[in-house]
C-alpha positions in Angstrom: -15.6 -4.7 -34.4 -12.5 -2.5 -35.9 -14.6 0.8 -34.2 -15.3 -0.9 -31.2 -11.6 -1.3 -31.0 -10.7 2.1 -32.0 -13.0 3.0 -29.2 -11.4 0.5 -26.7 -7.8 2.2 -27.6 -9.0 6.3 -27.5 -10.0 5.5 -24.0 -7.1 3.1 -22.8 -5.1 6.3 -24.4 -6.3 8.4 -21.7 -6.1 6.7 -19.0 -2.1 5.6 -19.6 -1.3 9.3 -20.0 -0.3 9.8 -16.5 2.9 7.2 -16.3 4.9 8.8 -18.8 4.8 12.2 -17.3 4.5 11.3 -13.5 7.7 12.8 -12.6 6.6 16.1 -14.5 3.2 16.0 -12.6 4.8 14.8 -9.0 6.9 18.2 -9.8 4.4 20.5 -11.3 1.6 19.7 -8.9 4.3 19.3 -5.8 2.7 15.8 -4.9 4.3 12.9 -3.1 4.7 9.5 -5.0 1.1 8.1 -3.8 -0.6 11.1 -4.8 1.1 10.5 -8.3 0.1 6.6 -8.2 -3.8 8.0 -7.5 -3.9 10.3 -10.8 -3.2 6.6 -12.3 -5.4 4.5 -10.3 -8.1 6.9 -9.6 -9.3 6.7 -13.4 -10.5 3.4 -12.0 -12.6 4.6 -8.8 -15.4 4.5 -11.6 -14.3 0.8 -13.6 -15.1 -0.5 -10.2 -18.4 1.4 -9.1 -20.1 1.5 -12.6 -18.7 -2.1 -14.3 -21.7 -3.5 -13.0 -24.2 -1.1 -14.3 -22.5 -0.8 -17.4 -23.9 -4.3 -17.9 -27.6 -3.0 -17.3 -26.8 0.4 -19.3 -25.9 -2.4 -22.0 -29.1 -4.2 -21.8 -31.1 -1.1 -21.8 -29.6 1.7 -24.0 -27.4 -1.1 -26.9 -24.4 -1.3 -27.6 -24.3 1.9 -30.0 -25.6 4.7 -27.3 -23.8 3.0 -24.3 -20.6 3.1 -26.3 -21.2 7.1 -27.2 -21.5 8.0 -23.8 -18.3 6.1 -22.6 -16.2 8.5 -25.2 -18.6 11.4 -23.9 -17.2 10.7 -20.6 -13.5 10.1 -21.8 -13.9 13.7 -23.4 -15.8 15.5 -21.3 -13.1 14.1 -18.2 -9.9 14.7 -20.5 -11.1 18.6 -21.3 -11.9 18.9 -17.1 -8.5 17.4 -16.3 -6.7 19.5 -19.5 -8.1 22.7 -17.8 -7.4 22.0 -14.0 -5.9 24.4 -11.7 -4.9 21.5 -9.5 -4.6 18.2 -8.2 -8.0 18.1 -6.8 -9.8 19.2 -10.7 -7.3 17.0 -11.9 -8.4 13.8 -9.8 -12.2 14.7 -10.2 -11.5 14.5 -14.0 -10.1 11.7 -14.4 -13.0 9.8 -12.3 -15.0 11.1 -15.6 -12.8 9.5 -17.8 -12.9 5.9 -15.7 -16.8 6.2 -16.4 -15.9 5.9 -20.0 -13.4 3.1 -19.2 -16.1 1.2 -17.0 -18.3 1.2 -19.9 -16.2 0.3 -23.1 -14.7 -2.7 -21.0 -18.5 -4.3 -21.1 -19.4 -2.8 -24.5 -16.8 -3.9 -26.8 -16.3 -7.6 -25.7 -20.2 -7.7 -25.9 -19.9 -6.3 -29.4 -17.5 -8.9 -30.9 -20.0 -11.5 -29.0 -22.7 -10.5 -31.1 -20.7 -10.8 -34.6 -18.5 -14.1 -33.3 -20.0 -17.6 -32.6 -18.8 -18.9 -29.2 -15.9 -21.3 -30.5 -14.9 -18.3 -32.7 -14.5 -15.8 -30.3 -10.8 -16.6 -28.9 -8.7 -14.6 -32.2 -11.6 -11.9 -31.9 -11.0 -11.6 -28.4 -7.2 -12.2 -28.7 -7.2 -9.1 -31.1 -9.6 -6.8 -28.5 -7.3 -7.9 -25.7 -4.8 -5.4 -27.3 -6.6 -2.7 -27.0 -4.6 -1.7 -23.5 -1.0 -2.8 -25.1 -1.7 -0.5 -28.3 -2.8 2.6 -26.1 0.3 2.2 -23.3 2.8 1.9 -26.5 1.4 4.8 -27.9 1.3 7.0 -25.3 4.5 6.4 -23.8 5.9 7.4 -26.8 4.2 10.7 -27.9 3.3 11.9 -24.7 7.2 13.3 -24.0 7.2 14.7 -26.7 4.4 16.4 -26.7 5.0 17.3 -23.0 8.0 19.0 -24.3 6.2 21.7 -26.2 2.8 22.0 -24.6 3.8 20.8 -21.2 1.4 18.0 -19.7 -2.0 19.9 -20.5 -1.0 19.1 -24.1 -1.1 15.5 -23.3 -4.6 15.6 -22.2 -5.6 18.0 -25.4 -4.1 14.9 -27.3 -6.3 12.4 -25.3 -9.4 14.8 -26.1 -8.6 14.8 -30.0 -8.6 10.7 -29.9 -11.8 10.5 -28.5 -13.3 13.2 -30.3 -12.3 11.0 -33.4 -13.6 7.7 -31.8 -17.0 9.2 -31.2 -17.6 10.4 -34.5 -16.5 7.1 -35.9 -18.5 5.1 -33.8 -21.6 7.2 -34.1 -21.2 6.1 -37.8 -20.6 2.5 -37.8 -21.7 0.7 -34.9 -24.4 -1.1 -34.7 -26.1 -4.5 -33.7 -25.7 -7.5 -36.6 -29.3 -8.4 -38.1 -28.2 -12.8 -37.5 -27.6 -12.3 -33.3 -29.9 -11.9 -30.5 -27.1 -10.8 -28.2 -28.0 -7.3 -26.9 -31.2 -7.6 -29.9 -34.7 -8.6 -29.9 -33.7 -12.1 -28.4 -31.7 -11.2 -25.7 -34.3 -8.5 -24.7 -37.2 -11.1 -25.0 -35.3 -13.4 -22.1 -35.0 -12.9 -18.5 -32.3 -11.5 -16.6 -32.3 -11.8 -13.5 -29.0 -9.3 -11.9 -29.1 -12.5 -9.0 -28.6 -15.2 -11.6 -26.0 -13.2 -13.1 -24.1 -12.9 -9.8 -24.6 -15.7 -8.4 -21.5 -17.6 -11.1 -18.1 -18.2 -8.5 -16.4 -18.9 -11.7 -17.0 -15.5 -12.8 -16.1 -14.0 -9.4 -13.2 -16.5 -9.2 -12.1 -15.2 -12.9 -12.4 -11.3 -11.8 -10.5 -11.6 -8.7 -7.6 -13.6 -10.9 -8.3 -10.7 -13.1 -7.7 -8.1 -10.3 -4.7 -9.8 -9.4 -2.9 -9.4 -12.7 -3.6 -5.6 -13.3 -2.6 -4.8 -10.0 0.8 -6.4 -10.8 1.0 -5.1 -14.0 -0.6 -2.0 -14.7 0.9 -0.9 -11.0 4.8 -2.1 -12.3 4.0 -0.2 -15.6 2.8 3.0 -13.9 6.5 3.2 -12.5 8.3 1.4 -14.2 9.4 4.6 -16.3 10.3 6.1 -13.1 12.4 3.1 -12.1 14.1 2.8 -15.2 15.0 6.4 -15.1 16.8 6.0 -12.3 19.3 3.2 -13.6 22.7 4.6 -14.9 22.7 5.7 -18.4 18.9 5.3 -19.5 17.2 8.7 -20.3 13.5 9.5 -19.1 12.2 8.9 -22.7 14.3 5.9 -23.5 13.1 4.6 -19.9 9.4 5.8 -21.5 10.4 2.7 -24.6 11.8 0.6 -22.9 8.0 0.3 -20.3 6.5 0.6 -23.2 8.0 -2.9 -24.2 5.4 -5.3 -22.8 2.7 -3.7 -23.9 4.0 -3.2 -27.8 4.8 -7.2 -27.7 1.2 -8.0 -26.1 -0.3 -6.7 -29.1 0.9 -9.3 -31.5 1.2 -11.9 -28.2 -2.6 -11.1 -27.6 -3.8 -12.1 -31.1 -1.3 -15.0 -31.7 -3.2 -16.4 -27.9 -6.5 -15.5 -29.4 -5.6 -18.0 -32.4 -4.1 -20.8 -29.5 -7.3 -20.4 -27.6 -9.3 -21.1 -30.9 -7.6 -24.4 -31.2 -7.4 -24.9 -27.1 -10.1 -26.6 -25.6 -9.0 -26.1 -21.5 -8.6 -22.5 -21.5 -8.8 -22.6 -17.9 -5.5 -24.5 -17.8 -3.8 -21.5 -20.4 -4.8 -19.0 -18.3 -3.3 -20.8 -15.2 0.2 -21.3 -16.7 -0.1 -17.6 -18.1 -0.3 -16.7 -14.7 2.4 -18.9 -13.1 5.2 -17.6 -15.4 4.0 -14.0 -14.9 4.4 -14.3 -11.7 7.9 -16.0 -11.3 9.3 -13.4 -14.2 7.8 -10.4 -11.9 10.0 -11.8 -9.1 12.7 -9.6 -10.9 10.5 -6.2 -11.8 12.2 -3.5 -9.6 16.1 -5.7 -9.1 16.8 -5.1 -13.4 19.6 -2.9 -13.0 21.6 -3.1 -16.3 20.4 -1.5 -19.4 21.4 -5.1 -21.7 19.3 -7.1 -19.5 15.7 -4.3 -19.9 15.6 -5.1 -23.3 15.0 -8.8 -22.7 13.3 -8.4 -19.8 10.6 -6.6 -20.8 10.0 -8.4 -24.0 9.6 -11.6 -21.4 7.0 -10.4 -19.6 5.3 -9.3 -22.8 5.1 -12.2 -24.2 3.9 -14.5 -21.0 1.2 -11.9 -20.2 0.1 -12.0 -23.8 -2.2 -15.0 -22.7 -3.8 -13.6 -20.1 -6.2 -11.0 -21.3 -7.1 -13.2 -24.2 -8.0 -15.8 -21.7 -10.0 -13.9 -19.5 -12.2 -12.4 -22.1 -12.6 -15.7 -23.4 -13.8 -17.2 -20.5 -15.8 -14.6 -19.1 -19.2 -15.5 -21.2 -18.4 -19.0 -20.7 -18.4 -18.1 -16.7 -22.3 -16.8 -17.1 -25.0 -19.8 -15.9 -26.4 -18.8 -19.6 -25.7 -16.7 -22.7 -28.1 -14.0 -21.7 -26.2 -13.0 -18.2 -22.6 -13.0 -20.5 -23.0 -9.0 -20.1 -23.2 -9.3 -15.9 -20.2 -11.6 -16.9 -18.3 -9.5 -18.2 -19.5 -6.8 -15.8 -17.9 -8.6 -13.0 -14.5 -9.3 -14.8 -14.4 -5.1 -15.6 -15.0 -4.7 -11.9 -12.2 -6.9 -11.4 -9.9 -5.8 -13.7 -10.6 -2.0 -12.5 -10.0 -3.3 -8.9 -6.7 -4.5 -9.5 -6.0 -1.0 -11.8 -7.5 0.8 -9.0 -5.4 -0.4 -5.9 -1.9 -1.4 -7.6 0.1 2.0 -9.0 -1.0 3.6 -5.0 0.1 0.2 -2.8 3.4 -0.6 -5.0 4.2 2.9 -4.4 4.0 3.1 -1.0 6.4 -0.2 -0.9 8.6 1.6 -3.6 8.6 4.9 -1.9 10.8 2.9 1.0 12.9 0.6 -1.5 12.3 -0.3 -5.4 13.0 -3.7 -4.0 10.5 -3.7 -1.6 7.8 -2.8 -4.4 8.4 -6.5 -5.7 6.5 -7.7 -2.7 2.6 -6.6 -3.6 3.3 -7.6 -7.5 4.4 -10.6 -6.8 2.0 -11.0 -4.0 -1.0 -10.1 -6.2 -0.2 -12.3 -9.0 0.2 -15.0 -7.0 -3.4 -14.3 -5.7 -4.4 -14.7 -9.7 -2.8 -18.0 -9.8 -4.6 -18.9 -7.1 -8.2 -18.0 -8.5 -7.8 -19.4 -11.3 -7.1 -22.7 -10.2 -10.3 -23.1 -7.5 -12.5 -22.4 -10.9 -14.4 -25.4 -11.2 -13.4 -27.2 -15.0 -17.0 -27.0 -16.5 -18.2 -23.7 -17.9 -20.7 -22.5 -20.3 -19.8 -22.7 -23.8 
């Protein structure tokens, strides 16, 4: 599980190096904001296309090769982007990295269901769910520095060396536990059928809640260093920290829901009041403007979106009309997920680029949308 995870975080690394530098990139590459909010987004043009196939790559290859050639992708995308002339190379490489994204979003859930029973699953899953948090705090917080020395191709050399490391660490360990049939002989011995799969609106409902909360927050953490910056008397890399905020209390959050949802039997109702409270605390994401109230702020929306992740990768399996189809599950919820990645940095900036206050609309907006979802998911689920 622990590679899996290491895996999970080498990747989420990459793709969270563009926030932290935008304003270097925007300048360096002479871009306008929405081309800026597309170096971020763009990494998810491929979640979207290939979340679905990553389930069948899953199916057919195991979890051990599909897993190698996400951080092949990761790697291969971070050296294209590292060694780009322009903006054009630079977007082409990070579509290569979202391969590896698309792929390690299906792969490492469906390798802690292989080692985890089904009512153990919500602390395993509350740890994975941390996997995004523990990359955005890192980055943010290394990659001025390193920007600083080696200017932003340094950044992506850095990417490059943590998924060189991942790779060799999960060629080594990873592999498919002798007591499970998930992803083994007995899950290759039943039937899948890619309609049966599909044909769950609990898992649909789920990855369109899903969509909605990544759009709010990954697009409000993609410039919310940038807004910060702005505010009287907070530097670009204490701005970096102080974004980085949610994400560094989500780690712990994410576990601690992992051990709630353990001991919760409606985890549909959770993931609904998760989602309420993000969405009234986003009401406020672009009007913060004093430095003592960041602080708090951010910590606030760390800890209410803690549940959320956990949740969803709870529920996902439980979503599938049978434990064989948890893959196309949790297929659909990466599709989601890379949806809401996909379209929220570009469409808060376009709001932004006329008022920071006006960029509260499509967060808020989109969350709303998750609420929403989550409560016209029908009450019974596989378990």
């Amino acid at each position: 599980m622990w590679v899996s995870y290491l895996a999970g975080v080498a990747i989420a690394l990459n793709q969270f190096k563009v926030p932290p530098v935008m304003q270097v990139l925007i300048d360096n590459l002479q871009v306008d904001m929405a081309t800026g909010g597309w170096l971020m987004s763009v990494f998810s043009v491929a979640g979207v296309m290939f979340a679905l196939p990553a389930a069948f790559l899953l199916g057919r290859l195991g979890p051990k090769a599909s897993g190698l050639i996400a951080l092949g992708c990761t790697i291969v995308g971070s050296i294209v982007g590292a060694l780009a002339p322009g903006v054009g190379v630079l977007l082409a490489g990070r579509i290569v990295e979202g391969i590896g994204l698309a792929l390690i979003a299906v792969v490492a859930p469906a390798v802690i269901s292989m080692w985890f029973e089904p009512q153990e699953r919500g602390l395993p899953m509350g740890i994975w769910s941390s996997w995004v948090p523990v990359a955005t705090v890192v980055m943010y917080n290394v990659a001025g520095t390193i920007q600083k020395s080696f200017g932003w191709q340094g950044v992506w050399w850095f990417g490059t060396a943590v998924a060189l490391i991942a790779f060799a660490a999960y060629a080594a360990v990873v592999g498919v536990p002798a007591r499970s049939g998930a992803g083994g002989e007995k899950q290759a011995e039943a039937p899948v059928s890619m309609g049966e799969g599909l044909s769950s609106a609990n898992t649909w409902l789920l990855a369109l809640a899903f969509a909605g909360f990544n759009f709010a927050l990954i697009g409000y953490s993609t410039w919310a260093p940038s807004y910060l910056s702005e505010l009287p008397g907070i530097e670009p890399a204490a701005a970096n920290f102080y974004a980085s905020l949610p994400s560094l209390v989500l780690i712990p959050g994410g576990v601690f829901a992992g051990w709630v949802l353990d001991r919760t039997r409606n985890r549909k109702a959770v993931l609904a009041a998760a989602l309420a409270a993000v969405t009234v605390i986003l009401i406020w994401c672009f009007k913060v403007g004093s430095v003592s109230v960041v602080v708090p702020y951010m910590i606030g929306i760390g800890l209410i979106a803690s549940f959320t992740p956990s949740s969803t990768f709870t529920l996902a399996s439980e979503t599938a009309p049978r434990p064989e189809l948890a893959g196309v599950a949790l297929g659909v919820v990466s599709m989601g997920q890379n949806f809401g990645m996909l379209t929220g940095p570009p469409l808060i900036a376009n709001a932004a680029d006329v008022s920071w206050v006006y960029g509260t609309y499509p967060v808020v907006a989109a969350s709303a949308v998750a609420v929403a979802a989550v409560l016209l998911m029908r009450s019974k689920v596989h378990a």
